[in-house]
C-alpha positions, 0 to 999 in steps of 0.5 A, a space after each residue: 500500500 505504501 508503493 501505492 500511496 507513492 503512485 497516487 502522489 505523482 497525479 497530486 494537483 493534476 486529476 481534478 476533479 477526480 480524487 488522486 489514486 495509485 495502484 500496484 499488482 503483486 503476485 507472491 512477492 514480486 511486484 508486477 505493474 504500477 499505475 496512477 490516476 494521470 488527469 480526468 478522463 484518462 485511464 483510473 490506475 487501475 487500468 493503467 496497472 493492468 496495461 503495464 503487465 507483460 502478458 495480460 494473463 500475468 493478473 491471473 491469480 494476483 493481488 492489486 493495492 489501490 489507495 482508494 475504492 475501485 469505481 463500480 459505476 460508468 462515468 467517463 471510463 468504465 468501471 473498474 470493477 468490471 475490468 478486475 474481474 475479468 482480468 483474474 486477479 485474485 485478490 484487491 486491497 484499498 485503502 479507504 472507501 469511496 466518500 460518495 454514499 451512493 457508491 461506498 461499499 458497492 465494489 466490494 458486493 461486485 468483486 465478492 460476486 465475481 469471486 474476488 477476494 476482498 479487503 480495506 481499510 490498509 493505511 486509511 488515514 495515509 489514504 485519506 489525506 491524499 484526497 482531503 478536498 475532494 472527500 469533503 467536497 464530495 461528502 458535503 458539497 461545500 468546499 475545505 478551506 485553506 486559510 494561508 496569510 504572510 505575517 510578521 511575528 507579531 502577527 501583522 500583514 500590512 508591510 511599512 510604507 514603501 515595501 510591498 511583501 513582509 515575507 521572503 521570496 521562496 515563502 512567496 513561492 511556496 505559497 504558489 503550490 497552495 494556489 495551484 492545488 485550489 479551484 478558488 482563491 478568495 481574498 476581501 474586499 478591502 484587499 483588492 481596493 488597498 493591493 490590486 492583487 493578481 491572483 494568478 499562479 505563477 512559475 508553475 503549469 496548471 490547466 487552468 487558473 482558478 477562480 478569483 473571488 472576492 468577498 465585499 460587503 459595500 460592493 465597491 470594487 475599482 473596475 479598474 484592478 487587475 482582477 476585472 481587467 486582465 486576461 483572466 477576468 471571467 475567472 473572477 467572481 465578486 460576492 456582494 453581500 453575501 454570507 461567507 457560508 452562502 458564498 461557499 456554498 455557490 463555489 461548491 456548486 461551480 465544482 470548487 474543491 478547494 478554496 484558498 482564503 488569502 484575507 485580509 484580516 476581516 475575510 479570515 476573522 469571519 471565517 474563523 468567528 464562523 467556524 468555516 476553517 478546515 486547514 491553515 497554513 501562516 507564514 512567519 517572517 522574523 520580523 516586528 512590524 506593530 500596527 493596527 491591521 492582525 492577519 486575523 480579525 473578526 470578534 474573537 473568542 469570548 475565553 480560552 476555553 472557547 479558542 478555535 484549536 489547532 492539531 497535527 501543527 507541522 512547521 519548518 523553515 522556508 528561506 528566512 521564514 517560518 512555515 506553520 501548518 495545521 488543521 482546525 479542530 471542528 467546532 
């Protein structure tokens, strides 16, 4: 299952809007082929493992490790289920189920009906992570939110006058994979009125730029910035009035996965006032900046014991700055 984790981290950031998967067959202890997921509409790794043997009756007798739950139904490939079992192979182990309540534990009644061997529930977190996004997305409809900001120790994100970024280069860079891994990046009002942000991905290839949202509650937004000017301006969605949950809830019906909350610190405030926050990720520069404007606003908590907790917290050293990850407990 390790061998099939690494496969399905090869097809990272590019499946969408498929979950990355990755797959090997074995037979005793000889490892026959491995595949993962490449993009949508390309062949599951499933297939890609079966394709790879030398001979197809080499799966005969075999067993395959696959990170998640074969698909059992047709999309815009045939099942994989169907393919297993006239293949022959003898045995399939995965990972963790299929999230979608509708498919989750159909491909063990099909695979036990054609005479396949089979078991789960091998590595399931490992699994799981690979997929965070989508297995939220697909469970509830509404996207998992990123919430990324570059701060000064003190927590501040305005930078003094005359200096546009508070973090370093390869901070900036870094951020770009948290970019590129989202369907939306959403930034405030305010942001776009005091920074003209772009928004774009930059030194990476995706297959498209993601959407450019903008949370407002006056409306006012310069016709003139960048984000209703440039090249991706039909990628831009500007919500005016609306609550920050009803906002997620329309990006989740335009298929949005994932969304990265950028700020300002009235955007990250209300998001974390309003418990919508699933994962963060703070850039610390060694620097002291003071000022009146935090990288989180909002209301705050009433006491301690009502403060938004964060686990699994990973840091480490990007350039000069310090990179600080982790998930937010549910309210």
């Amino acid at each position: 299952m390790r061998l099939a984790l690494t496969e399905a981290s090869k097809g990272l950031g590019l499946t969408y809007p498929n979950p990355a998967v990755g797959a090997v067959l074995v037979k005793g202890r000889r490892l026959l082929s491995s595949g993962y997921h490449h993009r949508a509409g390309a062949p599951h790794a499933e297939i890609l493992c079966l394709r790879g043997l030398a001979k197809p009756s080499a799966a005969r007798g075999a067993t395959l490790y696959v990170t998640l739950e074969p698909c059992s139904t047709h999309g815009r490939t045939p099942p994989c289920t169907s393919a297993i079992a006239a293949a022959g192979i003898a045995r399939v182990v995965y990972g963790t189920t299929d999230p979608n309540p509708l498919h989750a534990g159909r491909a063990d009644a099909i695979l036990l009906a054609a005479g396949v061997k089979v078991s789960h529930g091998i590595l399931p977190r490992e699994c799981a992570a690979l997929n965070t996004a989508w297995n939220h997305w697909i469970a509830t409809g509404l996207p998992y939110v990123v919430a990324k900001a570059g701060m000064s120790l003190d927590g501040r994100i305005a930078p003094p006058p005359g200096r546009r970024w508070i973090t370093g280069t390869a901070a900036r860079q870094d951020a770009m994979l948290l970019r590129a891994a989202s369907q939306a990046i959403l930034v405030g009002g305010q942001t776009v009125r005091t920074d003209n942000p772009r928004l774009t991905i930059r030194g990476l290839r995706v297959s498209e730029q993601p959407f450019r949202a903008v949370w407002t509650r006056a409306g006012n937004i310069p016709p003139s910035c960048h984000l209703l000017s440039d090249a991706h301006k039909d990628r831009t969605l500007i919500y005016a009035g609306k609550s920050l949950r009803n906002l997620l809830r329309d990006l989740g019906k335009r298929g949005v996965q994932q969304v990265l909350m950028e700020g300002g610190g009235r955007l990250l405030g209300e998001a974390f006032d309003r418990h919508l926050v699933h994962h963060v990720v703070f850039y610390i520069a060694p620097v002291l900046l003071g000022g009146p404007t935090p990288a989180v606003g909002g209301k705050g908590v009433a006491s301690n014991s009502a403060a938004i907790r964060l686990v699994n917290v990973v840091h480490s050293t990007i350039g000069r700055d310090l990179k600080l990850e982790a998930d937010v407990v549910p309210s």
